[in-house]
C-alpha positions in Angstrom: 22.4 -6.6 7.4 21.7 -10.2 6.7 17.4 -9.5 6.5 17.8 -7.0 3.6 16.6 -8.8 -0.1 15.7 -12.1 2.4 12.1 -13.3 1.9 11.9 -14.8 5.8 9.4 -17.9 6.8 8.0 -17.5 9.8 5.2 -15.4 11.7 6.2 -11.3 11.0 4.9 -10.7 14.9 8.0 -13.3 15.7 10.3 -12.3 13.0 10.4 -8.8 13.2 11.6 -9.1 17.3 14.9 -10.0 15.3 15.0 -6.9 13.4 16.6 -3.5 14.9 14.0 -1.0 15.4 13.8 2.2 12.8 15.2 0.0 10.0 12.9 0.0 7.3 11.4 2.9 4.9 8.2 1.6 4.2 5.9 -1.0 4.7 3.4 -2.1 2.2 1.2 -5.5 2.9 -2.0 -7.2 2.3 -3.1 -9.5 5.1 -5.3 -12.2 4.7 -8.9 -10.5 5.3 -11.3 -11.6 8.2 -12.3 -15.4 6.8 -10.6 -14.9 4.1 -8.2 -17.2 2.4 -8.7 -20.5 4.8 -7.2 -22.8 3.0 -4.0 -21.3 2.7 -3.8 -18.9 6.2 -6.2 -20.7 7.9 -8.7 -17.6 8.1 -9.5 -15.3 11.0 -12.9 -14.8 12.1 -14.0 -10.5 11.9 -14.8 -10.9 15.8 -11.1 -11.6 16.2 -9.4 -9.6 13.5 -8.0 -6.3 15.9 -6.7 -8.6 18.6 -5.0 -10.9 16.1 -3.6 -8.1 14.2 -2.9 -5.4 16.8 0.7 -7.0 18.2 1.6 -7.5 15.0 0.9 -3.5 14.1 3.2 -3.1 17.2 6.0 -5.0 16.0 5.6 -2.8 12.4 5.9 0.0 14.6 9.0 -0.8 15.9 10.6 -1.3 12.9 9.3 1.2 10.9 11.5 4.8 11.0 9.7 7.8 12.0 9.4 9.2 8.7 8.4 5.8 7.3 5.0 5.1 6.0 2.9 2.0 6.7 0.3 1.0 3.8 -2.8 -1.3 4.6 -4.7 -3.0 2.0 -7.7 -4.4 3.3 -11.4 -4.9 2.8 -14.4 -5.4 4.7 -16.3 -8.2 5.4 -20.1 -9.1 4.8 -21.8 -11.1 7.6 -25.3 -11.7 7.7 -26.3 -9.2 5.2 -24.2 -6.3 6.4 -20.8 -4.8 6.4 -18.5 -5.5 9.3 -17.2 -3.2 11.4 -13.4 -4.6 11.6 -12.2 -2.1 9.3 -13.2 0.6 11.2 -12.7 -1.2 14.6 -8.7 -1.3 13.6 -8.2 2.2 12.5 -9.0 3.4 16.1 -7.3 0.6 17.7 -4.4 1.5 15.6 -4.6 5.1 16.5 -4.9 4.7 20.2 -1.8 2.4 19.1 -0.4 5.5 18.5 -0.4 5.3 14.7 -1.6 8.7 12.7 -4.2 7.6 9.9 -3.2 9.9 7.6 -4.4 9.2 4.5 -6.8 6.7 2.7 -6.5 5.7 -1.3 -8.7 3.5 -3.1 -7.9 0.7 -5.3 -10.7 0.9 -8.2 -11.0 -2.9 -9.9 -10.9 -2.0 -13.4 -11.4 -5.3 -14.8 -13.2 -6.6 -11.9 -17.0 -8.6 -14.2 -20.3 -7.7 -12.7 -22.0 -9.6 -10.2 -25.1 -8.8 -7.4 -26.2 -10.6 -4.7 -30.1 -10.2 -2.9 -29.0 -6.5 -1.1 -26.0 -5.1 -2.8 -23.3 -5.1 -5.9 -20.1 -6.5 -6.1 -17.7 -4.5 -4.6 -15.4 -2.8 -7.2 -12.6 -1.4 -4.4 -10.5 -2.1 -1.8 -9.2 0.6 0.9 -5.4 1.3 0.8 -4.9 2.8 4.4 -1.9 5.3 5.7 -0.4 5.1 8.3 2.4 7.3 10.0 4.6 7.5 13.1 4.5 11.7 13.0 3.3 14.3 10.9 6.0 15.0 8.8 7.3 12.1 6.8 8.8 11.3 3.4 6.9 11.6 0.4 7.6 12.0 -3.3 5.1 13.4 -5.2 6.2 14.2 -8.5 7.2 10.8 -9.0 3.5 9.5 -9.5 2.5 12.5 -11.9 0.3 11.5 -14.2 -0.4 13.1 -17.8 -2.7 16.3 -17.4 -5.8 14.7 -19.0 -8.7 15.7 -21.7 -10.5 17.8 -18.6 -8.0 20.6 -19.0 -8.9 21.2 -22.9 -12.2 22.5 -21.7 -11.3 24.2 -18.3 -8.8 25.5 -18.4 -9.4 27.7 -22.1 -10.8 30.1 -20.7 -9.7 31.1 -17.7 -12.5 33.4 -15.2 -10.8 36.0 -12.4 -11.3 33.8 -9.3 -9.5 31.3 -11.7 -6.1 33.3 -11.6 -6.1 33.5 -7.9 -5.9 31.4 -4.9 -9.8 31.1 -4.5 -10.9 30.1 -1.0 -13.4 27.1 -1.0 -16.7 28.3 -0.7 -17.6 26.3 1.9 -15.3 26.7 4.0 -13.0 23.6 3.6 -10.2 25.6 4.2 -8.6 23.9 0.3 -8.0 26.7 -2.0 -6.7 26.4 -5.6 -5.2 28.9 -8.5 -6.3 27.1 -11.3 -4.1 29.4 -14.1 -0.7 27.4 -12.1 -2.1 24.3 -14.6 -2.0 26.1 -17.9 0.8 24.6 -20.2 1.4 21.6 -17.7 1.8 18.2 -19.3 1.4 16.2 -15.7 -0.8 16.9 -12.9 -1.0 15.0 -9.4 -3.4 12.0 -9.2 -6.1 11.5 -6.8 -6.5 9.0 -4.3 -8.0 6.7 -6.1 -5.7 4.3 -8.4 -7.2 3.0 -11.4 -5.8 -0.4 -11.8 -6.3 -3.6 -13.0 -6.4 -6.8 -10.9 -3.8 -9.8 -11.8 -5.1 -12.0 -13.3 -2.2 -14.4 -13.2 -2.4 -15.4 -9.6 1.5 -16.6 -9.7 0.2 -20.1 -7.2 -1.2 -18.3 -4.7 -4.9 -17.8 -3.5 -4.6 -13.5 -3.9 -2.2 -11.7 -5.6 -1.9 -7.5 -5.9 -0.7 -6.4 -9.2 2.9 -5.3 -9.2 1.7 -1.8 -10.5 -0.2 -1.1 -7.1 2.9 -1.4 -4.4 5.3 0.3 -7.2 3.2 2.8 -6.9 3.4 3.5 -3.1 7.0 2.7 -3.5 7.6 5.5 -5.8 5.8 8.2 -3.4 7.1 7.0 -0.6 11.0 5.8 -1.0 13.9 7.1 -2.6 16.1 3.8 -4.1 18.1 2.0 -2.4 15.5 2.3 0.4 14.1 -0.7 2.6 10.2 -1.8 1.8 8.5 -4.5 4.4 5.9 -7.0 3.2 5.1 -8.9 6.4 2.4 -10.9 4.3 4.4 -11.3 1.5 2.6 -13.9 0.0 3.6 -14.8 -4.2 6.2 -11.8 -3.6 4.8 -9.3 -5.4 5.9 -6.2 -3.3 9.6 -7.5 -3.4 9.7 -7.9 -7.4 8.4 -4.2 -7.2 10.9 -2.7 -4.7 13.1 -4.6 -6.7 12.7 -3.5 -10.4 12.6 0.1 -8.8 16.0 -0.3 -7.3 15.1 -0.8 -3.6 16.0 -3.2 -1.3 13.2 -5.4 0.1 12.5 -7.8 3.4 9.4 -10.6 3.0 8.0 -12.9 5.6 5.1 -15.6 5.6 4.1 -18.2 7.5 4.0 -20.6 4.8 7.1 -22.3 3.1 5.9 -23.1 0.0 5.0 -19.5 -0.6 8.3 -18.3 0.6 9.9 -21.1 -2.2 7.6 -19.9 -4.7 9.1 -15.7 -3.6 12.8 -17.2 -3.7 12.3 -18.6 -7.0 10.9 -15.2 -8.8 13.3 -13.4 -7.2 15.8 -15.7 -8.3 14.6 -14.9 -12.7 14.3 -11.4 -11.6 17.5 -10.5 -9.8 19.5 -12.6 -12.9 18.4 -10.2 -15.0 18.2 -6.8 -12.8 21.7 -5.2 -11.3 21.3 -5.5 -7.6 21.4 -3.0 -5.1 24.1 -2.3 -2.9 23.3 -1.8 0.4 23.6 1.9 1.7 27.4 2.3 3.4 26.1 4.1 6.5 23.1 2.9 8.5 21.5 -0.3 7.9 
């Protein structure tokens, strides 16, 4: 199809209407963030952020296949000395939307400095939201195993009876674990919070993810070969991941020299990267 490895100029809410519907794996997008980045998307007050954002869920909708997954990086805003409810506001629009808000991951800053203002710290996170068309969709776990860590030295030496069974939460959370299944494992699953680093590069543009943080949603959530979305693609970032993990990628923003700046990383990046050919059945 001629949108697949295209980084698009034009509004997502507009662009997508071109694309068939159930055609991409996963979407994976940071858009700019009530008042946020002004000078370059013009900003968009919190008051305003669900019905600006809302068709343009829709159209992700669409597009995405039902066992696609939808990832939202966003943050909330202060005004007038407290937190803003837009965050929240927008996970139950979505859901009457008829989105499933499955799942919510937190980006920890690691290199983030210190600050304070008069009635809080800076913030260290941002929210990495899920969101699925139906309860069953695709997902890779071992793929983002991590090494098993220092805690099982200790924890795991000596090992009590409720250890070697599947012990029942004690209150009643329904989670129950069989802590003896971890002995002799080198890798474990991670939590939901991702320990990474902010880019410190910005690659000319006003916010920039690091790559490590859509490859990693990339890895759980497609096999290669597999179609990610960034409707806010911004500097490109999401692409250059889906692309050094062998999947194929669609970007859109409204702004051409951003798209220019994508084409042009893309361009190094694909010279020296085999590219992907496109699936023989389906899209």
């Amino acid at each position: 199809m001629s949108f697949i490895n295209q980084i698009i100029l034009g509004d997502c809410e507009n662009v997508l209407n071109s694309l068939p519907e159930n055609c991409v794996d996963l979407i994976v997008t940071s858009p700019p963030y009530a008042d946020q980045r002004k000078n370059t998307y013009g900003g968009i007050k919190p008051d305003e952020y669900i019905d600006w954002f809302l068709p343009k869920a829709q159209a992700f909708y669409r597009v995405l296949k039902p066992k696609g997954t939808f990832i939202l990086n966003i943050k909330e805003r202060v005004v007038n000395g407290e937190r803003h409810t837009y965050v929240i506001e927008l996970i139950l629009a979505m859901r009457s939307q008829g989105w499933l808000w499955t799942e919510e991951f937190i980006w920890h800053k690691k290199n983030s400095f210190p600050g304070k203002w008069p009635n809080r710290f800076r913030d260290n996170w941002e929210r990495l939201l899920q969101f699925n068309k139906q309860k069953k969709f695709k997902m890779y776990q071992e793929a983002v195993m991590v090494p098993v860590g220092d805690w099982a030295k200790d924890r795991l030496a000596k090992l009590s009876a409720t250890d070697r069974v599947r012990d029942e939460s004690k209150v009643g959370s329904g989670f129950g674990k069989n802590i003896s299944h971890w002995v002799n494992r080198k890798k474990v699953y991670p939590t939901n919070v991702l320990h990474m680093a902010t880019e410190c590069a910005n690659q000319n543009h006003s916010a920039v993810f690091p790559v490590d943080l859509p490859s990693w949603f990339i890895k759980l959530f497609t096999e290669p070969n597999d179609v990610v979305l960034d409707p806010f693609i911004g500097s490109g970032t999401t692409a250059v991941a889906a692309l050094q993990l062998g999947r194929r990628y669609v970007g859109i923003d409204t702004e051409a020299e951003y798209v220019d700046l994508c084409k042009e990383r893309l361009s190094d990046l694909q010279i020296q990267l085999p590219i992907v050919a496109e699936k023989k059945s389906g899209i």
